[in-house]
N, C-alpha and C positions, 0 to 999 in steps of 0.2 A: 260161199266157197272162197277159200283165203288163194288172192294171188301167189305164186311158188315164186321163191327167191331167185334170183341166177346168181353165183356166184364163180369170179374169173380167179384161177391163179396161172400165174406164168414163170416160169423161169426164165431168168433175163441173160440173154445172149448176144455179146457184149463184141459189136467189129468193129475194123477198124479200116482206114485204108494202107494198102501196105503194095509199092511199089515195086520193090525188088525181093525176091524170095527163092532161094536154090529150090529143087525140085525135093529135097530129102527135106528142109525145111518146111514146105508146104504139105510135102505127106503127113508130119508130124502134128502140124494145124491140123488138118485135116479129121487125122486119128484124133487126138485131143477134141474136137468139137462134136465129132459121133459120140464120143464117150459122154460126155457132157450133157449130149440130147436125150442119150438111154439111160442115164440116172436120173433126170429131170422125169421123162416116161416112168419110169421106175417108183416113183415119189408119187406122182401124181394119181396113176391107174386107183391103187387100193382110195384115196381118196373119195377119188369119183365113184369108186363101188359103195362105199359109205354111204356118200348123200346117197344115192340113187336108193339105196335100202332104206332108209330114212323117208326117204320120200313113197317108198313103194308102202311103207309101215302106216303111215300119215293117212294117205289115200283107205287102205284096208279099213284104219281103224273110222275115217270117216264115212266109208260105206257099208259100215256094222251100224255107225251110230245113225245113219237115214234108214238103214233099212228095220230098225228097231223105235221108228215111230219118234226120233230124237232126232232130227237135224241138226247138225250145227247151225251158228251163227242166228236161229232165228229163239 
């Protein structure tokens, strides 16, 4: 049986340190970097639904092929 791959993506979320910041200033950060998080989500979920079906497809098809007297790998 083949080890399953992991693979990481991330979206890079980029701070900084920042000393002084009016309070309309920091809501605007604030806004901007939720935005930023739910596109990244956004990008990423159908991805991971991908592999996942990929993987769920792999599995089926290799337990067609054990249960048809055909293992893999041997």
């Amino acid at each position: 049986m083949e080890k399953a791959k992991t693979v990481y993506e991330t979206g890079e979320i980029i701070t900084t340190k920042v000393y002084k910041v009016s309070p309309e200033q920091k809501e605007e950060l604030d806004r901007l970097s939720a935005e930023r998080l739910e596109k990244l989500r956004e990008e990423a979920i159908p991805k991971i639904r991908e592999r996942y079906e990929q993987l769920v497809k792999l599995r089926q098809q290799q337990t067609k092929d054990y249960d048809g007297g055909n293992p893999q790998g041997d």
